[in-house]
Backbone as a chain_set.jsonl record, in Angstrom:
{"seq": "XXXXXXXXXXXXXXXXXXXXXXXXXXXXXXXXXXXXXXXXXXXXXXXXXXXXXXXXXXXXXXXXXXXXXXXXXXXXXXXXXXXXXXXXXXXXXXXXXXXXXXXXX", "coords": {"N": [[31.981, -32.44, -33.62], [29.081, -30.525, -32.996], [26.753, -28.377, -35.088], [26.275, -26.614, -34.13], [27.575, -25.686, -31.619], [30.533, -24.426, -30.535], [33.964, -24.178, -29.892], [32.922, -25.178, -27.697], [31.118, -24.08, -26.643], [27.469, -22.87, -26.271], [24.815, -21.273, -27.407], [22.2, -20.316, -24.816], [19.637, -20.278, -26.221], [19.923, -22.132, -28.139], [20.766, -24.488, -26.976], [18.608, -24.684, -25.285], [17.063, -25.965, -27.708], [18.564, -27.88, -28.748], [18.726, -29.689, -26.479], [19.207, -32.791, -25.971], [21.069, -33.736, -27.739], [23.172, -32.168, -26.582], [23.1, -32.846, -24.264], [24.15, -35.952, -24.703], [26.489, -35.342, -25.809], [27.62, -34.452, -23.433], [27.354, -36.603, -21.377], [28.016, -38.835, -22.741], [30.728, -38.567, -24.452], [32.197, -36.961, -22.798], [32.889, -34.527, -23.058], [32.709, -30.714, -21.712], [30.565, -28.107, -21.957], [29.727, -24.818, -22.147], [27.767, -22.536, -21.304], [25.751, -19.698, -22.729], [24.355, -16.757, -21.961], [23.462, -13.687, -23.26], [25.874, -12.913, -24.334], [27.603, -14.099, -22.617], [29.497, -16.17, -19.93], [27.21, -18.674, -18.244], [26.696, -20.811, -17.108], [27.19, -24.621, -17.236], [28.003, -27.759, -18.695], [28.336, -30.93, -17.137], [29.899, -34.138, -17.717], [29.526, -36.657, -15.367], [31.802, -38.049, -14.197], [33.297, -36.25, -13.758], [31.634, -34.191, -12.558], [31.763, -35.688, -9.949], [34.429, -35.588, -9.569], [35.192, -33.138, -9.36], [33.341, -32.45, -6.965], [34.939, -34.306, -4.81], [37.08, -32.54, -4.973], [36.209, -30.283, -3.705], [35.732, -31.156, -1.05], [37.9, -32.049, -0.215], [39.222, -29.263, 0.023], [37.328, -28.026, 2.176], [38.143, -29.848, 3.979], [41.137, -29.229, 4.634], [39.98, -26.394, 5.274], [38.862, -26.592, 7.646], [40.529, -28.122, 9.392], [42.548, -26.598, 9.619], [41.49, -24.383, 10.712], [40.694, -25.586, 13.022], [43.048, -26.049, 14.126], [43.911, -23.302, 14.655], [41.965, -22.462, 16.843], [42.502, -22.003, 19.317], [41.894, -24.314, 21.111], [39.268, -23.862, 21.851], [36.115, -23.788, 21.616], [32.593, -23.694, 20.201], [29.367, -24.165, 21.289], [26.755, -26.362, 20.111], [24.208, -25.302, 21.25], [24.79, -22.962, 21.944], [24.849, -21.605, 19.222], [22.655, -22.005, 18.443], [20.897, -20.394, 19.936], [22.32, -17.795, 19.179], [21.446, -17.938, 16.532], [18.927, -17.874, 16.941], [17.191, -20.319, 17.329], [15.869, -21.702, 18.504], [13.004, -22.626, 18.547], [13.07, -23.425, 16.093], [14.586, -25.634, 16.364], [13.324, -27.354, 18.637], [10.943, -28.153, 17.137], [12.011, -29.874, 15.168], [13.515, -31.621, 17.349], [11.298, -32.758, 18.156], [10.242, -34.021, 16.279], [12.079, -35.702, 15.889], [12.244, -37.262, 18.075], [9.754, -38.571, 17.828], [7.328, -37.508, 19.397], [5.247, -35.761, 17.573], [3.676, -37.207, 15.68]], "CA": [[31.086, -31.766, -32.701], [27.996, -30.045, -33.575], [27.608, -26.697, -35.9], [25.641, -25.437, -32.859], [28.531, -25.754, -30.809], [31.706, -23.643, -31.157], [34.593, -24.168, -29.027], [32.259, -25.882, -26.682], [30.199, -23.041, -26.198], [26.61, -22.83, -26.638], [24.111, -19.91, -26.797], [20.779, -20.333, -24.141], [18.575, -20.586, -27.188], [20.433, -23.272, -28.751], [21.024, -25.281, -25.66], [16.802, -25.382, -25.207], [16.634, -26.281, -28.835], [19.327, -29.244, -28.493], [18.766, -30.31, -25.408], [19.354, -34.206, -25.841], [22.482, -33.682, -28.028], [24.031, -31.821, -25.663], [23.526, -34.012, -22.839], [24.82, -36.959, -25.029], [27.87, -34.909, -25.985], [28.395, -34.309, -22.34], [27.357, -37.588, -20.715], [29.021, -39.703, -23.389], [32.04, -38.227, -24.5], [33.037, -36.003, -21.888], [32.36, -32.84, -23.388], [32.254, -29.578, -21.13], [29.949, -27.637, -22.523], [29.352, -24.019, -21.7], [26.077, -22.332, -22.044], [26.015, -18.572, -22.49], [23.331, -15.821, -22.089], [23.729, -12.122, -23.098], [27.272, -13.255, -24.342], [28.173, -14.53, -21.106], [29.037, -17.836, -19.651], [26.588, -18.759, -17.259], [26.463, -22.223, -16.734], [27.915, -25.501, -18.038], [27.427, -29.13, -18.625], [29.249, -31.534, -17.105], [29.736, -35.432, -17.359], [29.045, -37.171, -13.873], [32.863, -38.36, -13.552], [33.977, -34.536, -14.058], [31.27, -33.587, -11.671], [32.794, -36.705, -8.936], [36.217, -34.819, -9.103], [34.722, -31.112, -8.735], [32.828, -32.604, -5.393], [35.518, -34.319, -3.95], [37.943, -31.235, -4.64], [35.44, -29.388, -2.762], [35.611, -31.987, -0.278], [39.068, -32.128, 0.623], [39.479, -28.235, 0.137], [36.535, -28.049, 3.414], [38.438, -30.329, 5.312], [41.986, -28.64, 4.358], [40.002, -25.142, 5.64], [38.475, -27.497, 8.746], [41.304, -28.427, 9.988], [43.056, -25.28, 9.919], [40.002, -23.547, 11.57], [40.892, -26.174, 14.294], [44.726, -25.829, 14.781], [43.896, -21.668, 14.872], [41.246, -21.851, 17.362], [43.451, -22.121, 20.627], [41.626, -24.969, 22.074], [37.882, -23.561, 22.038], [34.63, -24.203, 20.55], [31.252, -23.215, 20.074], [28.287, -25.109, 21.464], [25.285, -26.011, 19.132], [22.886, -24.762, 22.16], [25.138, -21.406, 21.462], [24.936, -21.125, 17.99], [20.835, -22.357, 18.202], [20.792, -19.628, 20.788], [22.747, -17.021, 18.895], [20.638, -17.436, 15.628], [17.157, -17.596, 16.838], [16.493, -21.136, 16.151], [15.247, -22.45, 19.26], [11.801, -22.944, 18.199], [12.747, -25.059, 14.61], [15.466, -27.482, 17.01], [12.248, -27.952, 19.119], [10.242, -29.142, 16.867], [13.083, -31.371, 15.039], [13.842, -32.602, 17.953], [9.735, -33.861, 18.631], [9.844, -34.92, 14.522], [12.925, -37.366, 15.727], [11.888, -38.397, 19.018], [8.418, -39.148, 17.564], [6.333, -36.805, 19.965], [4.62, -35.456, 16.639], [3.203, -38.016, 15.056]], "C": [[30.018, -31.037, -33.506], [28.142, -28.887, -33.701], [26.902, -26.058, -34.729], [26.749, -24.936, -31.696], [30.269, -25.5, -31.261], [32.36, -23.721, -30.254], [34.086, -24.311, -27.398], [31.325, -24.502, -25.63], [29.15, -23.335, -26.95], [25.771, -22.066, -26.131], [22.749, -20.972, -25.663], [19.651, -21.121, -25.205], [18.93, -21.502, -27.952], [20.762, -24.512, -28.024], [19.351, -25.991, -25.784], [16.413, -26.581, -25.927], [17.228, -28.175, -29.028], [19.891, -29.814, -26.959], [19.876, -31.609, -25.06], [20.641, -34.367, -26.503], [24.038, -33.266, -27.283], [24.537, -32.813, -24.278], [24.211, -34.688, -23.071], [26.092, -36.433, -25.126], [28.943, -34.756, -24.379], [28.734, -35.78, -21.283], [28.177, -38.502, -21.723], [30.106, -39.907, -23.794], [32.274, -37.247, -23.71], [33.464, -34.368, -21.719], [32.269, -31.565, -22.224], [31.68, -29.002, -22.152], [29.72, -26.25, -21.617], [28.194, -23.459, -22.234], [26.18, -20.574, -21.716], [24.366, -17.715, -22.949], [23.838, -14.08, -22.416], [24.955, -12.011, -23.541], [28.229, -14.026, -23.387], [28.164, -16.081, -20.679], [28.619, -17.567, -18.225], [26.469, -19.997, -16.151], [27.201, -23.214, -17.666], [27.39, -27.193, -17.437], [28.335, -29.915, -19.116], [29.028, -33.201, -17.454], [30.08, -35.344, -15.525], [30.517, -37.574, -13.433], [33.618, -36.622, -13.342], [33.207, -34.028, -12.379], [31.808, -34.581, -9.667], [33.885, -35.951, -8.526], [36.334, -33.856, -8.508], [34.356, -31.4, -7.115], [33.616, -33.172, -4.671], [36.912, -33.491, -3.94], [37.273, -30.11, -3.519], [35.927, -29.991, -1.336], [36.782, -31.636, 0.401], [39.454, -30.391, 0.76], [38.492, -27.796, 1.887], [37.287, -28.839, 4.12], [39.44, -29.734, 5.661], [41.525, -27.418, 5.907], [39.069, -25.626, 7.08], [39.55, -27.242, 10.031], [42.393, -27.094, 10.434], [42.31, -24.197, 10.866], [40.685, -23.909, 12.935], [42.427, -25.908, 14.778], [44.532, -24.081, 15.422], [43.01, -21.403, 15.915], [41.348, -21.786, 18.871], [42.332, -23.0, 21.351], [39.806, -24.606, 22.317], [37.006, -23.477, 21.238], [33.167, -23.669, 21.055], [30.35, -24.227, 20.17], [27.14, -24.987, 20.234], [24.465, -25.239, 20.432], [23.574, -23.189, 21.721], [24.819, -21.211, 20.714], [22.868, -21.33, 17.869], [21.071, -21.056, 18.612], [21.197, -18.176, 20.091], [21.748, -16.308, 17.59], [19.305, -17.272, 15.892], [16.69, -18.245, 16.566], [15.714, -21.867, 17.677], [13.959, -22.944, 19.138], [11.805, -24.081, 17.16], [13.83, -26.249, 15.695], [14.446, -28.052, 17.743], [11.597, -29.103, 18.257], [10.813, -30.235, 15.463], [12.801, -31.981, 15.978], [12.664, -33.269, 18.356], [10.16, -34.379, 17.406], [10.983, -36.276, 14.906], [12.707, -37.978, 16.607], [10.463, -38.57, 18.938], [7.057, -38.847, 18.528], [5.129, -36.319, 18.899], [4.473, -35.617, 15.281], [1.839, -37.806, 14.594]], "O": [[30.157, -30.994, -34.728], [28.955, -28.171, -33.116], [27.093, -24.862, -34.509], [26.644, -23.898, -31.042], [30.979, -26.153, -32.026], [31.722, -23.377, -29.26], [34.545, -23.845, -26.355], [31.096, -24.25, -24.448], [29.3, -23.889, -28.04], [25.639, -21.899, -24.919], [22.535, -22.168, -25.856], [19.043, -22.178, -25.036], [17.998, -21.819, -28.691], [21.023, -25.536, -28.654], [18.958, -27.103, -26.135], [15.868, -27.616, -25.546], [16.62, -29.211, -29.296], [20.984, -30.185, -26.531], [20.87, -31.612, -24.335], [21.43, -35.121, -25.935], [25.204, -33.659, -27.314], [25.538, -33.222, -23.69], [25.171, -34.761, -22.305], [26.951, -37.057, -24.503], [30.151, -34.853, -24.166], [29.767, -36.046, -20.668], [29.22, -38.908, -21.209], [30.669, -40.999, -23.718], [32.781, -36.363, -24.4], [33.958, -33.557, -20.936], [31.138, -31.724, -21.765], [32.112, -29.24, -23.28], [29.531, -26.428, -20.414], [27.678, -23.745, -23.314], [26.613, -20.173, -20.636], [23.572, -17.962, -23.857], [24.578, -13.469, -21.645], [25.445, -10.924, -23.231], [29.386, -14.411, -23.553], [27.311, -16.94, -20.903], [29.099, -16.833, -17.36], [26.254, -20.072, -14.941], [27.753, -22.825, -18.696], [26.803, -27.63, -16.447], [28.92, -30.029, -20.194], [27.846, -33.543, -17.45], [30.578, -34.5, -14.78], [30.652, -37.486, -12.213], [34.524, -36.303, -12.571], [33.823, -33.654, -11.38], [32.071, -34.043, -8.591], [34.217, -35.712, -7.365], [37.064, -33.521, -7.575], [34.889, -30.791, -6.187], [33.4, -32.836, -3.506], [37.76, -33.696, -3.072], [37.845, -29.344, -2.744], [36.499, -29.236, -0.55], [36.763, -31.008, 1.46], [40.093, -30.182, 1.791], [39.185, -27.231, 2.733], [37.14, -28.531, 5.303], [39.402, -29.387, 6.842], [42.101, -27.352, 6.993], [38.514, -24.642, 7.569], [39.505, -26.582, 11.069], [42.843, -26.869, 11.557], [42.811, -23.346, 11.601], [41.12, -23.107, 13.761], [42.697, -25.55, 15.925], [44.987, -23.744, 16.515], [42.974, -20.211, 16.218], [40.371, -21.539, 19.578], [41.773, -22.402, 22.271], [39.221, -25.34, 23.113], [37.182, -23.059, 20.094], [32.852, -23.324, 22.193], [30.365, -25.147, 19.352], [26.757, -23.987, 19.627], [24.109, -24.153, 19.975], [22.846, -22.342, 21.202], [24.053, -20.265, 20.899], [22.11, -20.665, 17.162], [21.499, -20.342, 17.706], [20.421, -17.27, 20.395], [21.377, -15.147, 17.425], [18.569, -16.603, 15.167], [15.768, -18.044, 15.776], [14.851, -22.711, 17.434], [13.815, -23.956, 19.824], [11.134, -25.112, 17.105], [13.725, -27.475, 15.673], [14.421, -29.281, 17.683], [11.601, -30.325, 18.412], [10.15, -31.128, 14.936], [11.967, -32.882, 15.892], [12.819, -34.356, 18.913], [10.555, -35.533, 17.571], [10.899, -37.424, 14.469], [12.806, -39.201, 16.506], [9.88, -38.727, 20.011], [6.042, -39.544, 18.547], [3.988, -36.471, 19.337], [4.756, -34.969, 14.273], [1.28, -38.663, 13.909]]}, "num_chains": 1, "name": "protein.A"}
């Protein structure tokens, strides 16, 4: 691994500097890479199969907290016209709804 890179940490200003190494380290071998500011980790750089796994952990964790929503909610639901209605959006679903039925063209 590279002397810039210490237990797969890397400062901000060294990250900038080795951009393209980093990427390769991450996209090619599989590398996490953390990136730190101020001492701190801030951010990190993943390969694309790493980031696949993270999004469909997300995935099934939202349906997990979905579905549970639904068993807990004794049978009742919330209309979109409510929830438009509740936030104050009636004006942007308007003019969606011309942008999809092609009134404003």
């Amino acid at each position: 691994m590279s002397k810039i890179i210490e237990d797969n940490t890397v400062t901000m200003k060294d990250f900038r500097t080795n951009l393209s190494e980093i990427f390769n380290l991450a996209a090619y071998k599989g590398e996490r890479i953390r990136i730190t500011k101020n001492g701190k980790v801030q951010a990190a750089i993943i390969d694309k199969d790493d980031l696949e796994i993270f999004e469909a952990m997300e995935m099934a964790a939202d349906i997990k907290a979905y579905d549970k929503a639904k068993k807990n909610d004794g049978g009742g639901y919330v209309s979109f016209n409510d929830v438009v209605q509740d936030m104050g959006l009636e004006k942007e679903v308007g003019l969606l709804d011309e942008k999809i039925s092609g009134k404003n063209k």
